[in-house]
C-alpha positions as CSV (number, residue, x, y, z in Angstrom):
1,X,-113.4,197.0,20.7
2,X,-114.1,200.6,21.7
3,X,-117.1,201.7,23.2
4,X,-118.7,204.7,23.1
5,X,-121.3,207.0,24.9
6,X,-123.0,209.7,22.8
7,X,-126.0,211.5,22.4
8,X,-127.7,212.1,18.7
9,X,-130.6,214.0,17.9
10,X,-131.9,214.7,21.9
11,X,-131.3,210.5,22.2
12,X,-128.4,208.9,24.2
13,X,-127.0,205.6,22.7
14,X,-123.8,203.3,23.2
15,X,-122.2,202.2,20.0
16,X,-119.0,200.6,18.9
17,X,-116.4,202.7,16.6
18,X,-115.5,200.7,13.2
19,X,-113.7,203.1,11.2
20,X,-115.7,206.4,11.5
21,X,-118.7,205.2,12.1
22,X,-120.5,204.3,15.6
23,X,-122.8,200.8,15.2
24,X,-125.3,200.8,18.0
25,X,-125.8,198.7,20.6
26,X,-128.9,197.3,22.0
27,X,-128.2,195.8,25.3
28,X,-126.6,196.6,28.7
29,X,-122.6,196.9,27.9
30,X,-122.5,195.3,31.3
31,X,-124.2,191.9,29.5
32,X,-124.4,190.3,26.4
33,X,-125.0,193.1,23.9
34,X,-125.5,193.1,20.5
35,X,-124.7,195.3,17.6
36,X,-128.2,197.1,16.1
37,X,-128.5,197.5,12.0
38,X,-128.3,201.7,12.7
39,X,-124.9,203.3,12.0
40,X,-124.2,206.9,13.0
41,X,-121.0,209.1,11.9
42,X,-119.1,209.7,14.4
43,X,-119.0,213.5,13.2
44,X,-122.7,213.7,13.9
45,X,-122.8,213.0,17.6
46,X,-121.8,214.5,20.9
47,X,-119.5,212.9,23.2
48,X,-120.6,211.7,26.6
49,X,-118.6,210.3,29.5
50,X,-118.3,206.8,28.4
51,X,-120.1,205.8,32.0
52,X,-121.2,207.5,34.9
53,X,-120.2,204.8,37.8
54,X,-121.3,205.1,41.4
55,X,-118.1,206.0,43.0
56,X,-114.8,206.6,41.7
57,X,-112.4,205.0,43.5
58,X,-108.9,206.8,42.4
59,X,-105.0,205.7,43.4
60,X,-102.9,207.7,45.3
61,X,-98.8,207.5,44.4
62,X,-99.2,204.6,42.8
63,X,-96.0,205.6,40.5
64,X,-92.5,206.3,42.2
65,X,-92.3,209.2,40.2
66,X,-94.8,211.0,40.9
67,X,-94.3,209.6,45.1
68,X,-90.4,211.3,44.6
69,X,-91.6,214.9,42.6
70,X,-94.5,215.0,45.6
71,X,-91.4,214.6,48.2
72,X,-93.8,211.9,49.3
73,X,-93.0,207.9,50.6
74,X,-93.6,205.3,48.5
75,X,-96.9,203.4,49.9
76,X,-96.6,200.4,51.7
77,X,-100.2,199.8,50.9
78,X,-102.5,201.3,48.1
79,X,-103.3,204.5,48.8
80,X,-107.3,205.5,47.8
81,X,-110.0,207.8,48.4
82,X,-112.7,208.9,46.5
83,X,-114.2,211.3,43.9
84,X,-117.8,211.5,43.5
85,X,-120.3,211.2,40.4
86,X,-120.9,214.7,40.7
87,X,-117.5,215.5,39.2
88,X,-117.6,213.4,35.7
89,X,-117.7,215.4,32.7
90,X,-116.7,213.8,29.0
91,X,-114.6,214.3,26.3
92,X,-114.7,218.3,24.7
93,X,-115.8,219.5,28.6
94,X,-114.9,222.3,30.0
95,X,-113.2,221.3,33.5
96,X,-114.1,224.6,35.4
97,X,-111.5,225.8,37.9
98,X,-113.2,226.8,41.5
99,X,-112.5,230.1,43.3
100,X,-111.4,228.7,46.5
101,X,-108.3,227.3,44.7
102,X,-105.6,229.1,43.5
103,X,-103.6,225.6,42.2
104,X,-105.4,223.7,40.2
105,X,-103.4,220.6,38.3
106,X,-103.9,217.8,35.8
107,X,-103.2,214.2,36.5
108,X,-103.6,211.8,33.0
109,X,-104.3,208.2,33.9
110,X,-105.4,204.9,33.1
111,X,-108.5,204.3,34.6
112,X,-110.4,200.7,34.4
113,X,-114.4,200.0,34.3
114,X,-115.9,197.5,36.5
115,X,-118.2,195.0,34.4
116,X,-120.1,192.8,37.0
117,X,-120.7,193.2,41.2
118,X,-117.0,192.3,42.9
119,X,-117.0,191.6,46.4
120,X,-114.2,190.1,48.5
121,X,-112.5,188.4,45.3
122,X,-109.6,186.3,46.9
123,X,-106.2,186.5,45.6
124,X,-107.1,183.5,43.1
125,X,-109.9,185.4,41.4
126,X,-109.5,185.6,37.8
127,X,-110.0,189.8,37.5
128,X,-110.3,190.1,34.2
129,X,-114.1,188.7,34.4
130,X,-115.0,191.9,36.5
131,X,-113.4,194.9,34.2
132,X,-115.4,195.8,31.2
133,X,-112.0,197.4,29.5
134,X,-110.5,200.5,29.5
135,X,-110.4,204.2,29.9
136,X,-108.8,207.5,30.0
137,X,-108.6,209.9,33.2
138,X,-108.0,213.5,34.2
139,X,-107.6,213.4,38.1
140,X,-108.4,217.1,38.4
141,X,-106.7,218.3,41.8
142,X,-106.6,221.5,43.9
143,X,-102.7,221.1,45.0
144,X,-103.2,223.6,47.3
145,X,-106.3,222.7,48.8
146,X,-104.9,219.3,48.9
147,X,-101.6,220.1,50.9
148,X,-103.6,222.4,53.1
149,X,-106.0,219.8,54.2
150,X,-104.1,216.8,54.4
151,X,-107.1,214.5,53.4
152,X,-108.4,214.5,49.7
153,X,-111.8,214.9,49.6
154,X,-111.8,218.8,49.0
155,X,-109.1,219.0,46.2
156,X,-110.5,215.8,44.5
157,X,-114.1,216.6,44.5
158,X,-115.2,219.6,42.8
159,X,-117.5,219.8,39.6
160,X,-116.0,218.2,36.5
161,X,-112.7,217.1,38.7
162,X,-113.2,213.8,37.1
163,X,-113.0,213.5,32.9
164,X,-113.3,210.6,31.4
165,X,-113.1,209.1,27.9
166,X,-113.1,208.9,25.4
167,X,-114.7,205.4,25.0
168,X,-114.2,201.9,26.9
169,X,-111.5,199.6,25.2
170,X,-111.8,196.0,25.6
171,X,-109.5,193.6,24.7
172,X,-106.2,195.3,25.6
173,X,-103.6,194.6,27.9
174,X,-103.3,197.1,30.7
175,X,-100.0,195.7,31.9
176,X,-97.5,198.0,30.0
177,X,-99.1,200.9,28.0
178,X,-98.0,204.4,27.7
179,X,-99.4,207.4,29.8
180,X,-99.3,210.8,28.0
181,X,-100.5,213.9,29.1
182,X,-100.2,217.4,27.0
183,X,-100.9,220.9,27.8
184,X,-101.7,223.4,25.2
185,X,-99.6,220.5,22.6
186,X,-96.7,219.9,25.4
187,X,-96.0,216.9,26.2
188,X,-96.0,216.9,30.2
189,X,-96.2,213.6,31.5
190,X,-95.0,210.3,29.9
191,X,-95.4,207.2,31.6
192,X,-95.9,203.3,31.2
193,X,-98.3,201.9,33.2
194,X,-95.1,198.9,33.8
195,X,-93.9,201.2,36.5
196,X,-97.6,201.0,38.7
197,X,-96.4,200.1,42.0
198,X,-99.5,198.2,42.9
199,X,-100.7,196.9,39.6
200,X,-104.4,196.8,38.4
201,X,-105.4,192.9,39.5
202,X,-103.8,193.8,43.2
203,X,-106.0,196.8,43.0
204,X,-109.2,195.1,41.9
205,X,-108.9,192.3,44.5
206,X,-107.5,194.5,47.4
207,X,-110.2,197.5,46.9
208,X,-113.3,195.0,46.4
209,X,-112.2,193.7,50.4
210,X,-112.9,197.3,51.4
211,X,-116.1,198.0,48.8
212,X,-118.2,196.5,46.9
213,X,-117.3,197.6,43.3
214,X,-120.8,198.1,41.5
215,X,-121.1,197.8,37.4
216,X,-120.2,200.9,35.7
217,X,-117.8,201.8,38.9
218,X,-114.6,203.3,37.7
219,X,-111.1,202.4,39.7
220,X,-108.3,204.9,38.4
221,X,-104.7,203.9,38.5
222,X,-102.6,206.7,39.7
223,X,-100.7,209.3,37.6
224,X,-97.1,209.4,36.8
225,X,-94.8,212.1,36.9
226,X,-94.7,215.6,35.5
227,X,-98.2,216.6,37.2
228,X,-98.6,220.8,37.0
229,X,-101.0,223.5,36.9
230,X,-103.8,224.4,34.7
231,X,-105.5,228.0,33.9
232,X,-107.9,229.5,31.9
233,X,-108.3,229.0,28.3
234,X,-105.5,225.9,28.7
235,X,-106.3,222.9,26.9
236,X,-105.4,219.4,28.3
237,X,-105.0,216.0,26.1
238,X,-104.6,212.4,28.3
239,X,-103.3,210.2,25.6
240,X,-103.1,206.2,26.2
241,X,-101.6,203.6,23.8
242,X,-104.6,201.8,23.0
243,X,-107.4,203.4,23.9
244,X,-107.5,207.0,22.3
245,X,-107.1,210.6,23.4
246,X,-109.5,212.2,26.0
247,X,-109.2,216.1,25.5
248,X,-110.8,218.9,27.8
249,X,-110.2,222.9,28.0
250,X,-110.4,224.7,31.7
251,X,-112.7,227.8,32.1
């Protein structure tokens, strides 16, 4: 199932796709929902972000690729820190490159959506009751912000630093699907999200010790190889097996 967030004639609804229409849902995604008689096009609506979580709680060198082109040590641990609300934008935004950076890079990646409240799960906790599904995610970064500060919060922050989309899918495996991202049609980055070094139950369990994860939260996985710069006019496509594309241009 793939769920989307759009808005339609000044109204914002959730619907799922079937063919090229959108079926609406009445209900909380996060609960027992059910599918409404109205049926939009697809064509007719507006793309949102398919949720707007509390906190963003992203993955740092969480591929061995991406650790080894970094000239960085593969993590003994997971690596996180966090990107706020403020920066999510949707599908078809324009990620908007700040003036304090001179480096500003794309990072594809799979991202998950938290369903219900997780706190302290134990290692026995059956995840796949707390994730809604799946997503798409451009970890916006200011490289050189990042190297000059050490810490993340500057380079990870900004404005529309954090797209998402273009929908929720449910029902999928997360355990080996392909991680594309493209500039201006180029394929840059191609991954498999096999090679996670921590994979996504780990993450769930070990982050909800630290946090409570909230419905709606978003935990992003970590990008593989090939990361590079983005600049005006420059288009950007995160493409993953399963769940759709997720494109945005940079102003």
């Amino acid at each position: 199932m793939k769920i989307y967030r759009f808005k339609y004639e000044s109204s914002i609804f959730y619907g799922v796709l079937e063919k090229d229409l959108l079926h609406v849902i009445s209900g909380s995604i996060f609960r027992k929902f059910r599918i409404a008689s109205k049926k939009i096009p697809i064509g007719d609506v507006w793309l949102l972000p398919p949720v707007l979580p509390s906190k963003i709680v992203a993955v740092g060198r969480n591929y061995r690729d991406h650790a080894k082109e970094r000239g960085k040590p593969i993590p003994k641990e997971p690596l996180l820190f966090l990107k706020p609300s403020t920066a999510v934008i949707g599908p078809n935004d324009s990620i908007n490159l700040p003036e304090m950076s001179k480096k500003v890079d794309y990072e594809g990646e799979l991202a998950l959506v938290i369903r219900k409240k997780a706190y302290k799960l134990n290692e026995d906790a059956t995840v796949d009751d707390y994730i809604l599904g799946y997503t798409c995610l451009n970890d916006v970064t200011a490289r050189d912000l990042q190297d000059k500060d050490v810490q993340f919060t500057r380079a990870k922050s900004f404005d529309t630093f954090a797209a998402i989309g273009p929908c929720i899918t449910t029902g999928i495996d997360p355990g080996a699907l392909g991680v594309k991202t493209f500039l201006n049609g180029k394929l840059r980055q191609s991954g498999n999200t096999k090679n996670l070094i921590f994979p996504i139950p780990f993450l769930v369990r070990y982050i909800s010790n630290i946090m409570t994860l909230l419905p709606g939260d978003v935990i992003t996985t970590g990008t593989p190889a090939g990361v590079g710069a983005m600049n005006t006019g420059d288009r950007v496509d995160v493409q993953i097996e399963g769940i759709g594309t997720l494109s945005n241009t940079v102003t």
